[in-house]
C-alpha distance (Angstrom), angle and dihedral (degrees) to the residues before:
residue distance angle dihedral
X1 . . .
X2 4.02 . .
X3 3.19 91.5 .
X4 4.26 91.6 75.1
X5 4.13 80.6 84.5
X6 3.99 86.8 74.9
X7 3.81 97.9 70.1
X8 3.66 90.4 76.7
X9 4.54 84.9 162.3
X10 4.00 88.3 62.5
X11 3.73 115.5 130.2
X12 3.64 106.7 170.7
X13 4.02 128.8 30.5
X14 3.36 120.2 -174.3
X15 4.18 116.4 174.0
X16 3.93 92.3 167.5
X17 3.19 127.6 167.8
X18 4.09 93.5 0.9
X19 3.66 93.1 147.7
X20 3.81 87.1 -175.8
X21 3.43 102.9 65.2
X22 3.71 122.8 89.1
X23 3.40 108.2 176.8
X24 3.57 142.0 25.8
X25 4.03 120.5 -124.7
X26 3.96 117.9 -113.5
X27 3.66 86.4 -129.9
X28 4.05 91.9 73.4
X29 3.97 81.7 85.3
X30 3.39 90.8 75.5
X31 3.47 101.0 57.3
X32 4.00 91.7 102.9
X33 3.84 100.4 171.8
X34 3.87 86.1 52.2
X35 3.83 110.8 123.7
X36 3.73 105.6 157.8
X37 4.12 125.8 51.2
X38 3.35 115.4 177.4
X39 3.93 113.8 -178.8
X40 3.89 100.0 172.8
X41 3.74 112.3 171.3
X42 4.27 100.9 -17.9
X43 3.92 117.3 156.7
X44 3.90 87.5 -124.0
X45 3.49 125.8 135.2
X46 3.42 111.4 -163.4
X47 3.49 129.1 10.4
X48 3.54 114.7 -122.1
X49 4.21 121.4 -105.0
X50 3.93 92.4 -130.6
X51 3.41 80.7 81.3
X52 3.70 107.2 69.1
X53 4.12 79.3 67.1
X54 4.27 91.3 74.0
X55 4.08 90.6 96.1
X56 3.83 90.3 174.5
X57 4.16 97.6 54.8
X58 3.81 112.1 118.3
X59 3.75 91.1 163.9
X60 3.73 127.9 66.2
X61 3.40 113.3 151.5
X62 4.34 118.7 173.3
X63 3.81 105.6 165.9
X64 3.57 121.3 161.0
X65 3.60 102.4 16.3
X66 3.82 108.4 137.4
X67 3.65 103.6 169.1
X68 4.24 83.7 55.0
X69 3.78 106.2 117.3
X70 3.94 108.1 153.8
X71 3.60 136.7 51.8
X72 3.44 126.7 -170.5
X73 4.01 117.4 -91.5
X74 3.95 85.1 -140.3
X75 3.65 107.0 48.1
X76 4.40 86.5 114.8
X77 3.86 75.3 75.4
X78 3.89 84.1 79.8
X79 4.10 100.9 83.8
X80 3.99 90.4 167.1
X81 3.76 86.9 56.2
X82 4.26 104.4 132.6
X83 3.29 103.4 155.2
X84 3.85 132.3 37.2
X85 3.65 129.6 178.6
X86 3.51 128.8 171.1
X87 4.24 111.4 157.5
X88 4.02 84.6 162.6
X89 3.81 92.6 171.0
X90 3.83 92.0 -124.0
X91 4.16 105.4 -55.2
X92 3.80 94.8 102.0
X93 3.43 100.7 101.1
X94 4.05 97.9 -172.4
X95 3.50 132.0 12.6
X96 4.32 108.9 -145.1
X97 3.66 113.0 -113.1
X98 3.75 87.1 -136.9
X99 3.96 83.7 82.5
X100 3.84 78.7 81.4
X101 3.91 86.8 68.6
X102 3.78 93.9 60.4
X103 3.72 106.8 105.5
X104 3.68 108.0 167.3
X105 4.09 84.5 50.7
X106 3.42 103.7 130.4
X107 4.00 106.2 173.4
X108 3.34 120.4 12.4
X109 4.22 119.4 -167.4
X110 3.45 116.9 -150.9
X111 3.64 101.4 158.2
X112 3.82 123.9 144.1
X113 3.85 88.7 5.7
């Protein structure tokens, strides 16, 4: 729902497992307290450029997602980006060289991609 956008105090998101949900809403990007994504085995596709815009995320987790094909080009926008994991089980067709811009990245998980 849209409406996610108005809990600008959120720190932690976690839509796991929600095999219903297809898509993500734009308005995620303006969750700017938002430090933690996880995205554990969604339906999504894509994952939405709005949110490359979270500067304080340190935690994006997308495990499992198989019918995940895109990333954005401008996820090195994320500077406070610790943490990212993205065991895609093969349907990520290109990983962004902008991940090259992420220096706080501690682990990165690029199994079964």
């Amino acid at each position: 729902d849209p409406s996610i956008g108005k809990l600008k105090s959120l720190i932690s998101l976690d839509l796991s497992y929600s095999n219903n949900l297809k898509e993500l809403p734009e308005e995620v990007g303006e969750l700017q307290e938002l430090k933690e994504l996880l995205l554990n085995s969604i339906g999504i596709t894509k994952i939405p450029i709005s949110i490359c815009s979270l500067r304080k995320l340190e935690y994006l987790v997308i495990e499992s997602c198989c019918s995940l094909v895109e990333i954005p080009l401008a996820i090195g926008n994320l500077s406070s980006l610790k943490r990212l994991d993205l065991r895609c089980r093969k349907s990520l067709i290109e990983i962004p060289s902008s991940i090259g811009n992420l220096s706080s990245l501690e682990p990165l998980d690029l199994s079964y991609c």
